[in-house]
N, C-alpha and C positions, 0 to 999 in steps of 0.2 A: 674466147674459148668456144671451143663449137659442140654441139650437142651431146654429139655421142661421149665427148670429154668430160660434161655436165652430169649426164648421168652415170659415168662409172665414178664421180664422186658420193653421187646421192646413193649410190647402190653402196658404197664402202663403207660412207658415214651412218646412213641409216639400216641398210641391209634391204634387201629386195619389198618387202611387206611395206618397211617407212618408207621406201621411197615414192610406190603405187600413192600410197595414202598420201604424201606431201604433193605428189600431182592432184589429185583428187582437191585436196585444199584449197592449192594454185589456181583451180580451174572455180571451186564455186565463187574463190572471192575477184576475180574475173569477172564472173558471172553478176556478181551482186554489184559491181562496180557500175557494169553495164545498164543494170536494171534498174540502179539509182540514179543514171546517165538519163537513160532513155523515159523514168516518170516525172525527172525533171525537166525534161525537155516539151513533154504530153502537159503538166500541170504550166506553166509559162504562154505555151500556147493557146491555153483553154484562158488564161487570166487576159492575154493579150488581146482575143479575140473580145471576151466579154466588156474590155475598155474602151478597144475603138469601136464598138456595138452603143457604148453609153458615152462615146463625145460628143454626140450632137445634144443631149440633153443636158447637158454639163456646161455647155456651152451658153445653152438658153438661160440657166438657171445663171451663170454669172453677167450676162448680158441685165437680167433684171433683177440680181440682188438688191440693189438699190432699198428697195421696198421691202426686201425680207429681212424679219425681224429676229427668227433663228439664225443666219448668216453673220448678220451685222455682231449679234450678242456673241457668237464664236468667234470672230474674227478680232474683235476688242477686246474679249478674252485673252486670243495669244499673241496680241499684239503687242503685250501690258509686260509680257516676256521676252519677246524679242528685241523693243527696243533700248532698254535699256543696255544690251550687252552688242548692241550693233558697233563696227569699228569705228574708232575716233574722225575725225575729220568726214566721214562718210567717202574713204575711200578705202576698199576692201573686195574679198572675193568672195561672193555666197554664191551653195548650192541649194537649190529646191529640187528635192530627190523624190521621185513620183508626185511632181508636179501638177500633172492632168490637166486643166487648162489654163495654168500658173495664178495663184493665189496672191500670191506677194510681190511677183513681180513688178504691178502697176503702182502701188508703192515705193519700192526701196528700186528699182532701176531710175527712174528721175530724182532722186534722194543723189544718185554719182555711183552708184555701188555696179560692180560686172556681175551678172549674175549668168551660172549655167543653171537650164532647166531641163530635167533627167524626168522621163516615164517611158513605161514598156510600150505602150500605144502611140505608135503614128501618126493614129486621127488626134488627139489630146493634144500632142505638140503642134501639131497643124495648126487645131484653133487657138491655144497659146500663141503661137507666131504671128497666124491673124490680129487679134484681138491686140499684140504688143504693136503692132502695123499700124492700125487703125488708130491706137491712142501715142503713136508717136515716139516708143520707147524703145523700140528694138535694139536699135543699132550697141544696147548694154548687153545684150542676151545672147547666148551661146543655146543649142538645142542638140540634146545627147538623147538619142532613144538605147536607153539602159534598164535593164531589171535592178532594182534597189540591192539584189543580194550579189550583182555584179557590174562592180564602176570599173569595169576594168581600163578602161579607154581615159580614167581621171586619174591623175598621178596623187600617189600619196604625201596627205600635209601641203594639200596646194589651195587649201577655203580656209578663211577666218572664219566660217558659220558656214552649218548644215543645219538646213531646215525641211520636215517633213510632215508634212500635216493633211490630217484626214485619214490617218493610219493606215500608210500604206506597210507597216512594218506586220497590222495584223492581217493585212491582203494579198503579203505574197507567199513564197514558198517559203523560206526559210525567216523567221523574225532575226533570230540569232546571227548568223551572218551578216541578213539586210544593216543591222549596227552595228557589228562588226566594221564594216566597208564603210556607213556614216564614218566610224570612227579611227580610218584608215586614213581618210580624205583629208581628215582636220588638222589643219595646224598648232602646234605646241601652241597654248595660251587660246587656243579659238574653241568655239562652243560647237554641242551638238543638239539640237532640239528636235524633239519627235515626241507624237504620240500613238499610243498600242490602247485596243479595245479591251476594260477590264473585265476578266473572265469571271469572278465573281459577283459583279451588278448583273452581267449578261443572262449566267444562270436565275438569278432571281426572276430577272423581267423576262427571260424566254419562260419559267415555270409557270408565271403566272397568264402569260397569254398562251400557250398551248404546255399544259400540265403532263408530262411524261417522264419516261427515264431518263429520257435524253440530257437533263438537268446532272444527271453523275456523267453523261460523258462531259460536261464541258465541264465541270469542277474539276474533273481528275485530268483531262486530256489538255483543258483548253484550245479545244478545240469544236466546232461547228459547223457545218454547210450552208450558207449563206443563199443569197439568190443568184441565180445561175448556176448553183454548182461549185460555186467558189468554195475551198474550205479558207475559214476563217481562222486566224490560230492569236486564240487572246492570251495575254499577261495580268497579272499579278502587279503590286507593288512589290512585292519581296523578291520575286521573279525580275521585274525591272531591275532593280537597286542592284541582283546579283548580277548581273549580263554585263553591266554598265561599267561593275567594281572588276570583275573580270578580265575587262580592255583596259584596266589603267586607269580609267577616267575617274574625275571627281563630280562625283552626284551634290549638284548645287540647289537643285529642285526639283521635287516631286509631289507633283498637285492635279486635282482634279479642275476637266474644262468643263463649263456648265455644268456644274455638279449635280442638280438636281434633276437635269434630262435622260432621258433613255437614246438609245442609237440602235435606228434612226429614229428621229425625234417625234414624239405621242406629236397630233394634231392636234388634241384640244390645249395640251401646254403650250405650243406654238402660237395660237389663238391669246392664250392670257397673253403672250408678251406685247399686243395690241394696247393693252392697260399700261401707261407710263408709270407708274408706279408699281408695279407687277415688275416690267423691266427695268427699272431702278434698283429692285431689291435684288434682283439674279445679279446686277452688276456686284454691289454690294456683293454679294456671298460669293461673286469669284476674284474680288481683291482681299477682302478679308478672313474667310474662310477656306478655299481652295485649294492650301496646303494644309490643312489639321490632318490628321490622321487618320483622324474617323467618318472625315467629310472625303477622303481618295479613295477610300475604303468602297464609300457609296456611289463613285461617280463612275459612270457608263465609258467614258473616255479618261486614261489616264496620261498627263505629259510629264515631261522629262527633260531635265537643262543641265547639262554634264560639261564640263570645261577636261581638254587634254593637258596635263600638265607641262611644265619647260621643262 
């Protein structure tokens, strides 16, 4: 149909006045489409720059975790989750979805498992690939430079497990999407694991180290500007649980990681876990405590293990 044929319908159906105003419409939600287009494209570039700004430190820091005792205690933490639901025979497809200098890879790729590793940053995958080079592992790894709220390039239901750790779900643009697309990926009977910064420990520990308003934006908004600029956008448990119920998924666990830490983590509680029994007890309270309700409630980081149904 061609234009002028277009509008003597809008002119009949609506009359001269509705049809101005249905152009008028036309044009702002155009407009807003655009502007949604174009701050999402401005917020990706500011996130992307600020990553490959922080891979070289990223990099250091997993070169010498060895000796860090925050590290080792968070990793054993969701270690204690992951492997139980890992594929049988240890033959399977995992994604690490905003990987950054891959996390789990140097584990579960010589375990047999293909793994792709997905982050917005160039430099991040770089030293991941490095780093899987040097210890021997690569030749399992696949390398996607992807924003978590778009796997477009990963075909859907094509992982036994998505993994995402260090929330990248509260560090990009959209959370809700970013799991979404987790849970696009997954196949019938396969997990999805991630964790999101909990907006109500944040407000507490951000009120008490700088006391302002700003403690009602992040209750109400869940949201915060972080360093660089970054907005932060945290969850809830209740928030979680409905996101999750929303895609179909079955919410299998919902527990707090180091519960008793703040993010990023106070120095001097990093220091007690020098005390082996100090770090004994954290272990302790994130196998036995970790899922109560009252102890997710409290904890700075909240995770998440959702299985997609057959």
């Amino acid at each position: 149909m061609d234009t002028k044929g277009w509008s003597e319908i809008k002119d009949n159906f609506y009359g001269q006045k509705g049809t101005e105003r249905r152009d008028e419409l036309e044009k702002n939600f155009e407009f807003l489409q655009n502007l949604n287009s174009d701050n999402k494209i401005r917020v990706n570039t500011k996130i992307r720059k600020v990553w490959n700004q922080r891979a070289e430190i990223h990099a250091a820091k997993k070169e010498h975790q060895v000796g860090d005792l925050n590290s080792k205690l968070y990793n054993k933490s969701w270690w204690g989750y992951i492997k139980p639901l890992l594929p049988k025979n240890n033959h399977g497809r995992i994604l690490e979805a905003g990987c950054g200098t891959g996390r789990w890879a140097e584990l579960l790729a010589p375990m047999g498992f293909d793994l792709v590793l997905s982050d917005i940053s160039s430099n991040m995958l770089a030293k991941a690939k490095k780093f899987a080079e040097e210890k021997g592992y690569v030749k399992n790894l696949c390398f996607e430079e992807l924003d978590v709220c778009d796997l477009h390039s990963l075909q859907s239901e094509s992982f036994d497990m998505v993994i995402s750790t260090g929330e990248p779900i509260s560090m990009c643009s959209d959370p809700m999407k970013a799991i979404s697309e987790y849970c696009r990926v997954v196949r019938p009977g396969g997990y999805v694991i991630c964790d999101s910064g909990n907006r109500y420990r944040k407000a507490y520990d951000n009120f008490h180290l700088f006391p302002s308003e700003q403690v009602l934006k992040i209750l109400e908004t869940g949201e915060y500007e972080g360093r660089d600029g970054i907005t932060v956008h945290l969850l809830g448990p209740t928030e979680l649980t409905e996101i999750f119920t929303d895609q179909k998924m079955e919410l299998l666990t919902l527990a707090g990681i180091m519960p008793m830490f703040s993010f990023p983590p106070d120095k001097r509680l990093t220091k007690a876990l020098e005390n082996e029994s100090t770090y004994q007890a954290m272990v302790t309270i994130s196998k036995k405590y970790a899922q109560r309700p009252e102890i997710v409630s409290l904890s700075s980081r909240l995770l998440v293990v959702a299985q997609k149904p057959f």
